[in-house]
C-alpha positions, 0 to 999 in steps of 0.5 A: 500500500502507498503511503507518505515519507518526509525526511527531514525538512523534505517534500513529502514522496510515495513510499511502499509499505507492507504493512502498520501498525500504530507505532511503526511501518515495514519497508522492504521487509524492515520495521521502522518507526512511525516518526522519528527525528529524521522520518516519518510516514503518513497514510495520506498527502494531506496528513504528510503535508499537514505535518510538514507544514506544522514543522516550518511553521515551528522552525519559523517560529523559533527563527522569529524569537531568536531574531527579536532577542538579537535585536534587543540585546543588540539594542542594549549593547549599543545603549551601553556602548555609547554611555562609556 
């Protein structure tokens, strides 16, 4: 049966899998995990890109908060700079 695998960060590909359980999917005759650091499968496109678009949408995120804490510190140093 066909279903979904995103590496990480990558476009979602049709993988084939014989068989599921709630935990994990055989390929190739292998068990691996559902959902790992570096993989997952998903039943459905709609389910592989839905996650997906949870994961950039959490990087991005990340990425917004860390940029706005540069800027304050960066704000501070210059602040504390020109006071010398």
């Amino acid at each position: 049966m066909q279903w979904w695998e995103i590496g990480y960060m990558d476009w979602p590909k049709p993988i084939e899998i014989e068989r599921f359980t709630d935990d994990s999917v055989w390929i190739n005759g292998r068990r691996n995990k559902r959902i790992t650091s570096w993989a997952a499968y998903y039943p459905t496109i709609d389910e592989a890109l839905g996650q997906m678009e949870r994961r950039l949408k959490t990087t991005l995120d990340s990425a917004e908060r860390t940029l706005n804490r540069a800027q304050v510190n960066m704000a501070e140093f210059q602040k504390r700079r020109a006071a010398l």
